[in-house]
N, C-alpha and C positions, 0 to 999 in steps of 0.2 A: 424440478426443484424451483423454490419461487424466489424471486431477488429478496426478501426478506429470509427466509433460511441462509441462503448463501453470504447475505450479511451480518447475520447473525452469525454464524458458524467462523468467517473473517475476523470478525470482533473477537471474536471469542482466542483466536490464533493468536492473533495480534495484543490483545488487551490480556485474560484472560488465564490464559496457558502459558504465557510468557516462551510461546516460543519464533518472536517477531522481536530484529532487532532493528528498529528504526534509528536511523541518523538525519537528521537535518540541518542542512550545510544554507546557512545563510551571508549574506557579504557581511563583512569585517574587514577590519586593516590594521596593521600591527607599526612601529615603529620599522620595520625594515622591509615589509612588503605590503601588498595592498591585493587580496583576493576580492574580487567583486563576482559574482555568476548572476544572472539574468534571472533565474527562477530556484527556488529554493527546490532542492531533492530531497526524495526519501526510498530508502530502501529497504525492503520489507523482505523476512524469509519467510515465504509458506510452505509446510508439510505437504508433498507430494499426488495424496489424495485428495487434499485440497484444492490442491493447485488444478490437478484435472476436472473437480468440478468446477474451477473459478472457468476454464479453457472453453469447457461446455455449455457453461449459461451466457459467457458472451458474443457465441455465436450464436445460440436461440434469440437473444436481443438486438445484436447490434451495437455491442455496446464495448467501451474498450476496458480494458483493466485497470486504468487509471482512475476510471472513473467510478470501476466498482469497486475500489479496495478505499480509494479516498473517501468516498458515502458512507462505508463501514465506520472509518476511523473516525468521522466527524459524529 
């Protein structure tokens, strides 16, 4: 499978199918605390057979999941 299918198919989970719930935790501060984190997160659920082809094309590459679920989403 080629990194553009696998992207496609990510987009598509994520954007698409509505079934990715992303959060993004960025620093803020409030009147009684002060959360700062270093890097903004996101957490993404992917469907199962997705998930194993995401497992399988990053080993064919070399590539980590980070990088290929982020490429999607951008």
């Amino acid at each position: 499978m080629s990194q553009a299918s696998i992207l496609a198919q990510v987009s598509e989970s994520v954007i698409l199918l509505a079934i990715a719930s992303i959060f993004i935790w960025v620093k803020f501060s409030d009147r009684r605390n002060v959360i700062a984190m270093d890097k903004p997160q996101i957490a993404i659920r992917i469907l199962p057979p997705l998930f194993a082809e995401l497992n399988s094309y990053v080993k064919q590459v070399r590539a980590s999941k980070n990088d290929v679920v982020v490429s999607a989403i951008a």
